[in-house]
Every structure is written in C-alpha cells, then in structure tokens.
N, C-alpha and C positions, 0 to 999 in steps of 0.2 A: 711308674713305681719301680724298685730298684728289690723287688722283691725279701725286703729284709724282715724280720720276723723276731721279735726282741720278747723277754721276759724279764718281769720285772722282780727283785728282792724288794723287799719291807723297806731299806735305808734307799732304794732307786725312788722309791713311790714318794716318799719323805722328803728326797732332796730337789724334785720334780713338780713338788707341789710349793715349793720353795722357790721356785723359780730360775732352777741351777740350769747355766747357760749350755755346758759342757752336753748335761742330758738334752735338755732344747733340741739341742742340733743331733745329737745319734738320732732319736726318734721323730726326727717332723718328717721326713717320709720315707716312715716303718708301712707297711705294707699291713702288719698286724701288732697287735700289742697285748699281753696276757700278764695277769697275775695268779698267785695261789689264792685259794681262799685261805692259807694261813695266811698270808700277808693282807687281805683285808682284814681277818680277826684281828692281828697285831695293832695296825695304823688303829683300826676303829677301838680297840682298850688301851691307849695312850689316856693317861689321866688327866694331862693338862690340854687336849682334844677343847679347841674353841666351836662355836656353830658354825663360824667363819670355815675353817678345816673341815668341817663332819659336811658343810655344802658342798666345797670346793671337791672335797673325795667325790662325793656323789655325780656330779658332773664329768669328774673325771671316769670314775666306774662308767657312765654309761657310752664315753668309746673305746672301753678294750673288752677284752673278755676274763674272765673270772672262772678258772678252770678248778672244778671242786672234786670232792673225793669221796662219790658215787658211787655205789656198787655198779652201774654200767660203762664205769671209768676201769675194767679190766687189766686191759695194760699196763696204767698206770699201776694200780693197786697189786698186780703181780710181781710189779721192778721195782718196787717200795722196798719191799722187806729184803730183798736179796744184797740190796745196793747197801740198805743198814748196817749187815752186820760186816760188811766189809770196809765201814766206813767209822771216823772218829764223828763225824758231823752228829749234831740233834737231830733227831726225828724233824723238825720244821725245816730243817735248811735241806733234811735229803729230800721231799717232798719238795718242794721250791725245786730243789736242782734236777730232779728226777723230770718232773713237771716240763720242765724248760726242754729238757732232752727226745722227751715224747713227743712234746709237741712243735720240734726241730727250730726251737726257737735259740735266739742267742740270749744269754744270761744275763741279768747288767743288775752288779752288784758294788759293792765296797769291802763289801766281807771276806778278807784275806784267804781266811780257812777257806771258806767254801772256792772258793775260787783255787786253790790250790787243790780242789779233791772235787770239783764235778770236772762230770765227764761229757759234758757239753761244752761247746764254744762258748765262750763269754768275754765280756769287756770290764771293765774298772774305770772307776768315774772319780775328781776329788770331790770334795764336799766343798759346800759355801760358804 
C-alpha cells in the first residue's frame, strides 16, 4: 500500500458511483477511504435516488468509513466553528474540509470553492 488516505466530497461519492475512471484510479490503492456523514445525508436525500443507487451506496459505505459529528469527535467539533467564521464556505463543505484535514486525509472534490479555501491537501477530478 502506498499509504494514501483520501476523503471523499458529495460530487466524488456521486461520480464514483458513476463509475468515473479518473476517480477509479486515485482510489484503488487508498490505504483508507472516509466520508462526512453530511455527504451520506446529501447522496441519501437526492430525490431521483433509484434502489439500484440507495444498494450500490450501501455496499459502497460498507468499505470506507463514515466519520460523524459526535460529541466524542472533540477535535473535530472544536476546529469546526473556528475554521467557519474565517471561511465564506457553508457549514457542510467546512465540515467535509475540516473532516478531511483531521483525519490527514486528502480531499477529492470538484468543488472549486472549497478547494480554493481548505486547508487540507486535495485533488480535483472532471466529471463524466
């Protein structure tokens, strides 16, 4: 393993489950692989969400990890609010980037902003 450690944004999980070649390859040997539970609530309240997708997530959720926002998630929920208000980002995307940075993951996102305002390493993917 090549020790790399990725986190996923909402449009990486989306494009990934889409079968986007580009993502394929950064992640087949990630070492680990996490998301926010904003980005599963997001994916899972898509309104046009087939069973086909709500499977396919499910499978997928059970090899990464799902990092929530716990009161014994400390750290996390201490560099939440600080990172806010120094930030133009929503509340979702500072969580996701925050997230990413605690858990010395790299970001892998599409989303310009964010990507221009975390402060984590991160990559950029096109879409399909």
């Amino acid at each position: 393993m090549n020790g790399s450690r990725y986190f996923l944004d909402t449009n990486a999980i989306i494009q990934l489950l889409k079968g986007n070649k580009q993502l394929l390859n950064i992640l087949k040997n990630a070492d680990y692989i996490a998301i926010s539970i904003i980005s599963r609530l997001e994916f899972l309240s898509f309104s046009g969400l087939s069973n086909n997708d709500k499977l396919l997530y499910e499978n997928f959720e059970k090899c990464i990890s799902v990092i929530d926002l716990s009161t014994k998630n400390i750290k996390l929920l201490n560099a939440i609010p600080s990172l806010k208000i120094n930030s133009t980002l929503k509340l979702p995307d500072v969580i996701i980037s925050t997230s990413a940075d605690i858990y010395n993951c790299i970001l892998v996102t599409a989303d310009k902003k964010l990507l221009s305002q975390s402060l984590c390493q991160n990559i950029s993917f096109s879409s399909i």
